[in-house]
KETOR-53131 format. One line per 2 residues: number of its first residue (from 0); their letters; for each residue y, z, x of N, C-alpha, C. Coordinates in steps of 0.1 Angstrom, whole numbers. Atoms other than C-alpha are relative to their C-alpha. Layout:
BEGIN
NUM = A = Y,Z,X,Y,Z,X,Y,Z,X  ... $
END
This chain:
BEGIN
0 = XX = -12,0,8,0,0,0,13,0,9  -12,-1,-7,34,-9,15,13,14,-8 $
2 = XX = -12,-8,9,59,20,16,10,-6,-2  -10,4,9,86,19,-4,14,5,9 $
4 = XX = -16,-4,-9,116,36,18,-6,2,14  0,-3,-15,126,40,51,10,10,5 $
6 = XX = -8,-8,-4,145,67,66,10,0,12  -8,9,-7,174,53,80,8,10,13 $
8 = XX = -3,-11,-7,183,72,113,-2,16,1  11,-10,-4,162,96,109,5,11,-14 $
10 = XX = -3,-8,9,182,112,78,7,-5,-12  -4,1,10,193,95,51,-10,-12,-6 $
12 = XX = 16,6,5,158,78,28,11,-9,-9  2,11,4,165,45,18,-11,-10,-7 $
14 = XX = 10,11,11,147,18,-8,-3,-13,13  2,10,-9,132,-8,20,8,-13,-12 $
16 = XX = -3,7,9,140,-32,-8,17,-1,-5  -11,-6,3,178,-33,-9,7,-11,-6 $
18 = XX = -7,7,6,209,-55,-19,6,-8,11  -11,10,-8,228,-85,4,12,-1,-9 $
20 = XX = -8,8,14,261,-90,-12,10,-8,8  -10,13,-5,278,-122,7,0,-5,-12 $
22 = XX = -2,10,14,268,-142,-25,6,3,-9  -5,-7,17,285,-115,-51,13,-10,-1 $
24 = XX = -6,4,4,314,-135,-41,6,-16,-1  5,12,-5,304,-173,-35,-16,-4,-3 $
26 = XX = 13,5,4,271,-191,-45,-1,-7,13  6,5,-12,272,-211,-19,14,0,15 $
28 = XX = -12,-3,-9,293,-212,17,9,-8,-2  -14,10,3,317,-241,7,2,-2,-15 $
30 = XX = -4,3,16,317,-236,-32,9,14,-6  -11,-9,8,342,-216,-54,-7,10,-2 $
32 = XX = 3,-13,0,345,-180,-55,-7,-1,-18  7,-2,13,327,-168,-88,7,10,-3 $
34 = XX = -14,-9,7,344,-145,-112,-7,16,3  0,-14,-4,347,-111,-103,-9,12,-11 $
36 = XX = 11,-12,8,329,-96,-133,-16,-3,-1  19,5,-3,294,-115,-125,-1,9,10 $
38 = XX = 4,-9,-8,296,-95,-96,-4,16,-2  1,-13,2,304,-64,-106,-16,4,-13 $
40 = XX = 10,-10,12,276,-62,-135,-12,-6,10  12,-2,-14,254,-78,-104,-3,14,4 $
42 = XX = 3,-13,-6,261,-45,-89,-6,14,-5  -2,-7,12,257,-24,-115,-16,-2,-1 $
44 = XX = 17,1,5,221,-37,-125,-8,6,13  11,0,-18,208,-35,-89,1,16,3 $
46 = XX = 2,-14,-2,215,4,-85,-6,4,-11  12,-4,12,202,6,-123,-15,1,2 $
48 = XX = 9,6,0,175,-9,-108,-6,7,10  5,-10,-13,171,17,-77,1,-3,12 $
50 = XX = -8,3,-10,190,-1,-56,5,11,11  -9,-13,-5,204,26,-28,3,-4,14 $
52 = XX = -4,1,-10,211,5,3,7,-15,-3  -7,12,-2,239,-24,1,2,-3,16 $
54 = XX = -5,2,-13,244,-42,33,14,-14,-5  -10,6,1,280,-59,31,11,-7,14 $
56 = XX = -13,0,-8,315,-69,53,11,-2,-3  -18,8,9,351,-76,51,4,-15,4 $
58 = XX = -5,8,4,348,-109,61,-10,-5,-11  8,5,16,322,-114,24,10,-5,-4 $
60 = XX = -9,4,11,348,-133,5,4,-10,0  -7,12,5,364,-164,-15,10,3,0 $
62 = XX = -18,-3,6,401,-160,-19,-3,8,-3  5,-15,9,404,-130,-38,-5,7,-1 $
64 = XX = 9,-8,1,376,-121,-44,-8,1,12  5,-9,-12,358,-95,-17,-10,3,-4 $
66 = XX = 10,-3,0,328,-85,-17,-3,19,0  -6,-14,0,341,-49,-6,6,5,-10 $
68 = XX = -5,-11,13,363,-44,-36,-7,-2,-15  9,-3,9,336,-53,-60,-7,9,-1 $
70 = XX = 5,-11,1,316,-32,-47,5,15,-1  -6,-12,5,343,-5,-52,2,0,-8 $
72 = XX = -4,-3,11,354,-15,-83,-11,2,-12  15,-2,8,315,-16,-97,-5,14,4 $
74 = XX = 9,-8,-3,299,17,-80,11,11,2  -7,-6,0,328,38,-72,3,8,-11 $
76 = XX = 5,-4,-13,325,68,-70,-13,-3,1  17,4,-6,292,64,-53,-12,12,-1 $
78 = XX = 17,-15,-5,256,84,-58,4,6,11  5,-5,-19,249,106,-31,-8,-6,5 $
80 = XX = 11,11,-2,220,83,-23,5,-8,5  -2,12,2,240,52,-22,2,-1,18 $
82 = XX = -6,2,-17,240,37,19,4,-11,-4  -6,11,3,262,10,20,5,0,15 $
84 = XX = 3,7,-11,260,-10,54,10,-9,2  -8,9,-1,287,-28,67,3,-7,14 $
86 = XX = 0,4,-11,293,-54,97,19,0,4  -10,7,-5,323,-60,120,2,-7,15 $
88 = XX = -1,5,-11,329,-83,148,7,-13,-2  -1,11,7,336,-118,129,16,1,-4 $
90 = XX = -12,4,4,370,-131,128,4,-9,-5  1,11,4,381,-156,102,9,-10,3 $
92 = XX = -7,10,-6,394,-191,113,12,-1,-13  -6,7,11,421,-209,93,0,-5,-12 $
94 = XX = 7,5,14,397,-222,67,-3,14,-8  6,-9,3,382,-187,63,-11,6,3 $
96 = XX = 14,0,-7,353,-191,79,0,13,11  -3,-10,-9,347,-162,98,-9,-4,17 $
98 = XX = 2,7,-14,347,-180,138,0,3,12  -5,-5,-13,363,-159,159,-11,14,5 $
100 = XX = 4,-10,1,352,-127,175,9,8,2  -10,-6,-4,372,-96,177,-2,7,15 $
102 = XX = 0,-5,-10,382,-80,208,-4,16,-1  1,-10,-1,374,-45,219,13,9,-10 $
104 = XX = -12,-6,7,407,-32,208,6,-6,-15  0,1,16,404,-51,172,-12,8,-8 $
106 = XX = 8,-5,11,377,-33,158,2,10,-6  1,-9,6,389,-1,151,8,-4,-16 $
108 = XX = -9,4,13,412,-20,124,-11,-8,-10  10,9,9,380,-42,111,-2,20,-11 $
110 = XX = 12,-16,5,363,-4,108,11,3,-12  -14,-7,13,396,13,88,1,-7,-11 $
112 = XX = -1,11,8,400,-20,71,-11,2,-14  11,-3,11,363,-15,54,0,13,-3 $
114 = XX = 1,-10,10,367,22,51,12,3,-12  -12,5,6,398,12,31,-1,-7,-12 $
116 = XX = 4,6,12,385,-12,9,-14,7,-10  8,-8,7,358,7,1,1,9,-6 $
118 = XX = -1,-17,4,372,39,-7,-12,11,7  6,-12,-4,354,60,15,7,8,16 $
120 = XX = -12,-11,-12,366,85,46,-13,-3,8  5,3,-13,330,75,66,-12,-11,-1 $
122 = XX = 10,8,4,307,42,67,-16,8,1  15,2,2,269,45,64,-2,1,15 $
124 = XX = 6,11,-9,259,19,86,12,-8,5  -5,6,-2,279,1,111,-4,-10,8 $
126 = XX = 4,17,-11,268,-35,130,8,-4,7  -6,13,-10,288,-52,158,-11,-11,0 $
128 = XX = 0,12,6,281,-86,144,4,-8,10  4,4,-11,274,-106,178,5,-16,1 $
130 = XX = -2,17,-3,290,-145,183,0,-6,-19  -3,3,11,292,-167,155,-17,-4,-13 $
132 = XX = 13,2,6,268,-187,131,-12,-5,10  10,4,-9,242,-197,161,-8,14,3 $
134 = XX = 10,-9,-2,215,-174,173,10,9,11  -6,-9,-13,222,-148,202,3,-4,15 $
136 = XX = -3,10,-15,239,-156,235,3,4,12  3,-3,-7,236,-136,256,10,8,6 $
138 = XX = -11,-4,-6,270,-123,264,-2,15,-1  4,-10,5,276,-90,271,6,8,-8 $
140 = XX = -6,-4,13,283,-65,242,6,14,4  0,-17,-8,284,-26,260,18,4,-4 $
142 = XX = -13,-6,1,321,-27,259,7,0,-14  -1,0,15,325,-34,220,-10,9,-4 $
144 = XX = 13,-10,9,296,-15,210,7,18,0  -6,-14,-8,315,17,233,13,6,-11 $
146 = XX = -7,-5,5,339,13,211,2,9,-16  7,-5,12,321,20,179,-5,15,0 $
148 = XX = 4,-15,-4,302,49,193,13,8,3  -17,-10,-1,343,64,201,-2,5,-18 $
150 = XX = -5,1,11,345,55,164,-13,12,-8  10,-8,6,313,75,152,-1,14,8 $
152 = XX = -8,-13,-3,323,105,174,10,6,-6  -10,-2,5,354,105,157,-6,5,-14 $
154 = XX = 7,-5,12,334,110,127,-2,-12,-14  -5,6,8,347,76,108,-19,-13,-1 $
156 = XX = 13,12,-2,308,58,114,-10,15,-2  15,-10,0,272,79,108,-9,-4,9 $
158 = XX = 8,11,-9,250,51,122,7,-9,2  -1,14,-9,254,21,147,-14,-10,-4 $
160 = XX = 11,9,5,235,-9,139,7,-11,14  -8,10,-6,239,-45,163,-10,-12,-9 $
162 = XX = 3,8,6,236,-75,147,1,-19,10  -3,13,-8,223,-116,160,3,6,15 $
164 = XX = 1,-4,-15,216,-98,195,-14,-2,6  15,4,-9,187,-109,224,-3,14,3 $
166 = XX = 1,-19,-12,168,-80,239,9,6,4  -10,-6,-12,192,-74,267,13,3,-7 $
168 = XX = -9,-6,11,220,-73,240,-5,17,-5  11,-15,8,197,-44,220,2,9,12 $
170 = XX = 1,-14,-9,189,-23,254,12,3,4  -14,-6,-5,227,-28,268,4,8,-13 $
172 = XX = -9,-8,9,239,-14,233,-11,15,-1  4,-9,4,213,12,232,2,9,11 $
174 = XX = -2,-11,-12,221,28,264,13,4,3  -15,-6,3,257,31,252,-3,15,-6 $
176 = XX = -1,-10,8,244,49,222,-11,0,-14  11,4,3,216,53,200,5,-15,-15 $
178 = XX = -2,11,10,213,24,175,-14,2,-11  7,-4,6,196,29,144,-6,-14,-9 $
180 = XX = 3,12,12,194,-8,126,3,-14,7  0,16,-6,187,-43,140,5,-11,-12 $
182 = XX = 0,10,11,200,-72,117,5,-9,8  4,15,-9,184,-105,131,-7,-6,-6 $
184 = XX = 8,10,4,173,-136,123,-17,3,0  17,-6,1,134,-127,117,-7,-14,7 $
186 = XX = 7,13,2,123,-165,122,-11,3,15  1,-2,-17,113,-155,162,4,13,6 $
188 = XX = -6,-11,-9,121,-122,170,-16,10,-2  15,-12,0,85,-104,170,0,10,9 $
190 = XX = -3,-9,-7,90,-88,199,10,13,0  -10,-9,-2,122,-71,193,0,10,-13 $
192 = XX = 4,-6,15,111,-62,155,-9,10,4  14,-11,0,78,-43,174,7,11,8 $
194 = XX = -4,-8,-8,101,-26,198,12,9,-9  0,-7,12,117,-14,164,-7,13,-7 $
196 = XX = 8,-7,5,92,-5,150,-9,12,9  2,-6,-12,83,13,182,4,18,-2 $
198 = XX = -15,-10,-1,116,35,182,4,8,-11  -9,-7,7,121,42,146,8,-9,-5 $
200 = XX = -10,7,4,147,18,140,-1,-11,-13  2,13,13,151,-5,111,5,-14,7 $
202 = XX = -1,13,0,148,-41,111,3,-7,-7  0,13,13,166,-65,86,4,-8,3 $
204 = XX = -2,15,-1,166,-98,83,7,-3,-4  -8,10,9,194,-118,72,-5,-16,-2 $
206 = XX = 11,14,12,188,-150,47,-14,5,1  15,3,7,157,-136,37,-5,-6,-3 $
208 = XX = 6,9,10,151,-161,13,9,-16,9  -2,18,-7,164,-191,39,14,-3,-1 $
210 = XX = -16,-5,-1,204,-182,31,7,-18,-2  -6,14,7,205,-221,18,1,-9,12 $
212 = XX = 1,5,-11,202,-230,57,-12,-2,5  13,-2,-10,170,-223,69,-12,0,-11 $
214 = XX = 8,-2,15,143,-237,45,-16,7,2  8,-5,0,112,-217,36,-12,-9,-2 $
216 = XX = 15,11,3,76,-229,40,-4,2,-14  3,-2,11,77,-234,3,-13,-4,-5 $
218 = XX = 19,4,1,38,-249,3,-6,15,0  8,-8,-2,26,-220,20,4,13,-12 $
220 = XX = 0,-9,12,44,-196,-4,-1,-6,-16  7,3,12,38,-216,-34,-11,3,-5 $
222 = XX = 12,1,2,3,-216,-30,-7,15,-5  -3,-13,-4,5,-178,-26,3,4,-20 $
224 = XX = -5,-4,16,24,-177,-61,-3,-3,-5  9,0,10,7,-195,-77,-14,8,-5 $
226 = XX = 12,-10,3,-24,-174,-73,2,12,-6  -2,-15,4,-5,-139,-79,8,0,-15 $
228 = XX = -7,-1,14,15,-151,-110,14,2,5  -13,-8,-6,50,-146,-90,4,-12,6 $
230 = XX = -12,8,-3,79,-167,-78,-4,2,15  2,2,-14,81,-182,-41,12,13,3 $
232 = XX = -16,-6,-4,114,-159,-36,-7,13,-1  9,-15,-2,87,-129,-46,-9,6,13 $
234 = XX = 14,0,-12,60,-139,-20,9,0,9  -7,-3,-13,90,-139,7,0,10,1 $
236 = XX = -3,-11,-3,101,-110,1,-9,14,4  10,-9,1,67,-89,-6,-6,-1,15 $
238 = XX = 5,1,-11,56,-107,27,8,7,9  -8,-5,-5,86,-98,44,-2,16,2 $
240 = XX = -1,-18,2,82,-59,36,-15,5,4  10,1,-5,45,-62,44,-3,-3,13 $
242 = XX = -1,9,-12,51,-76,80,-1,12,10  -5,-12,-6,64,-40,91,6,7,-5 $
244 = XX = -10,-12,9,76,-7,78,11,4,0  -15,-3,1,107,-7,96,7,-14,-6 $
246 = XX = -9,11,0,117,-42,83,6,6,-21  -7,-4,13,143,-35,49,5,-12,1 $
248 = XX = -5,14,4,151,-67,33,14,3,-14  -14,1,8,184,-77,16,3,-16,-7 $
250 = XX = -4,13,10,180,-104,-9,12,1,-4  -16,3,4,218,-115,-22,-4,-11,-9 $
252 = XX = -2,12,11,225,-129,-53,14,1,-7  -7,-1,4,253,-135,-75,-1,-1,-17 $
254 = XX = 12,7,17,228,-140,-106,-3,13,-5  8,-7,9,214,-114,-128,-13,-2,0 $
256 = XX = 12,5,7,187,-132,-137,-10,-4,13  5,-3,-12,177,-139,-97,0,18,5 $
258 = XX = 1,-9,-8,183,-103,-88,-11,7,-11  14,-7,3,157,-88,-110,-6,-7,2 $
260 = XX = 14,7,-6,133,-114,-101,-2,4,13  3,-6,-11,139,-104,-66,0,16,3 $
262 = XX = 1,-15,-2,135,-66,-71,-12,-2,-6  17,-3,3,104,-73,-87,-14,1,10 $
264 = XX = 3,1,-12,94,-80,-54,-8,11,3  7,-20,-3,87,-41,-49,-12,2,-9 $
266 = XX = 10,1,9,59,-44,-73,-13,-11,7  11,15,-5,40,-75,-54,-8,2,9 $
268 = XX = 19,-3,-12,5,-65,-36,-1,-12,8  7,12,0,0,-91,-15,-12,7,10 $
270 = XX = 7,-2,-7,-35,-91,-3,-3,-7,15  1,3,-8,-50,-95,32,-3,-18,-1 $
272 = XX = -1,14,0,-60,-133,20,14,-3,3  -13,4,9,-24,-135,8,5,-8,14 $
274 = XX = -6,3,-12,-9,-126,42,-9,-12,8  6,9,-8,-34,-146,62,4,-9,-4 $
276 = XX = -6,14,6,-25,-179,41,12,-1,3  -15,4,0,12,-173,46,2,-2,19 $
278 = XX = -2,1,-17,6,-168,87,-9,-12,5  9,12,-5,-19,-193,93,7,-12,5 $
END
């Protein structure tokens, strides 16, 4: 039986099963913001639903609409329960696009910025969010990360997370300071997922479900669904949470009608055939 939480830094129990919300404000990355009240009853269902770990940012957003102040103007105030995970590193270009990176001496204003929009006095979870949309590159991070751990001294952070980092990224930031949450591309990182899983740490994958970029072996999970009675978007995710106990997945929707399909997910057995068919 796959468990169901994970105990995020060793003290606050999390739903492996959680919420992505880039899409609450965008369906897709070059199409129009969506209206601000699909979001918020998005958010709304998904803690109904036993939701207790959002992972977000401040650059989530269309014009207007934020992804941050949905989620304050839907959940606010917040459970005791509620982790709510947020990145910074990502600076947006001209278009919007978030291209740049920030310097050491910009992040404490990303940080303030999201405890700001949020309405809270201390994040969760915080990521330095590593280069842009490409994989990890190697550069080093120690002196941005240093600045975080100032920030979580200070009291304004709980947990460090790095995000889109190679190994040597991971160890340079962990010998700053501990790091409690990896969020990386899953497609190829086995190694750094087991050395996770090792430590304690959590592992989430962003685009779980292929993030409209990266397409899923829809054969092999077809095949899968169709035998169990369940959607391909199910068999990712049930696989995904089956793979390892520290991995917490963050489906994103801006749907209703997708985001209980993909919390149904926590419900989905897959058997040893299952998995074998999807790795083969």
């Amino acid at each position: 039986m796959t468990i169901k939480t994970f105990s995020l830094g060793g003290d606050l129990t999390i739903r492996r099963l959680g919420f992505g919300a880039m899409r609450l404000a965008m369906g897709t990355f070059d199409g129009p913001a969506r209206e601000p009240d699909t979001g918020i009853a998005v958010l709304r269902r998904a803690v109904a639903l036993g939701v207790n770990h959002i992972d977000t940012a401040g650059f989530y957003g269309r014009g207007t609409v934020r992804a941050n102040e949905l989620i304050r103007a839907a959940l606010a105030p917040y459970a005791d329960d509620l982790v709510i995970a947020t990145k910074v590193g990502p600076l947006p270009g001209p278009d919007g696009v978030p291209s740049g990176q920030a310097t050491p001496g910009q992040l404490r204003a990303l940080v303030e910025a999201d405890l700001r929009t949020l309405g809270l006095e201390r994040l969760d979870l915080v990521y330095l969010r590593v280069g842009g949309m490409t994989g990890p590159g190697g550069e080093s991070i120690a002196e941005r990360f240093a600045v975080l751990a100032g920030l979580q001294e200070e009291g304004l952070i709980r947990h460090l997370g790095v995000s889109n980092v190679d190994a040597g990224q991971f160890a340079e930031a962990r010998a700053v300071a501990p790091v409690s949450a990896v969020q990386n591309h899953h497609s190829d990182d086995m190694e750094l997922l087991a050395e996770c899983e090792a430590s304690g740490i959590a592992y989430v994958p962003y685009f779980p479900l292929g993030g409209g970029r990266t397409p899923l072996d829809t054969e092999r999970l077809a095949k899968v669904a169709a035998r169990l009675g369940a959607t391909t978007a199910q068999v990712q995710i049930a696989s995904l949470l089956a793979t390892s106990p520290s991995i917490l997945a963050i489906p994103g929707t801006g749907s209703l009608e997708h985001l209980e399909e993909n919390l149904a997910a926590d419900g989905l057995a897959l058997g040893e055939e299952d998995l074998g068919a999807l790795r083969a």
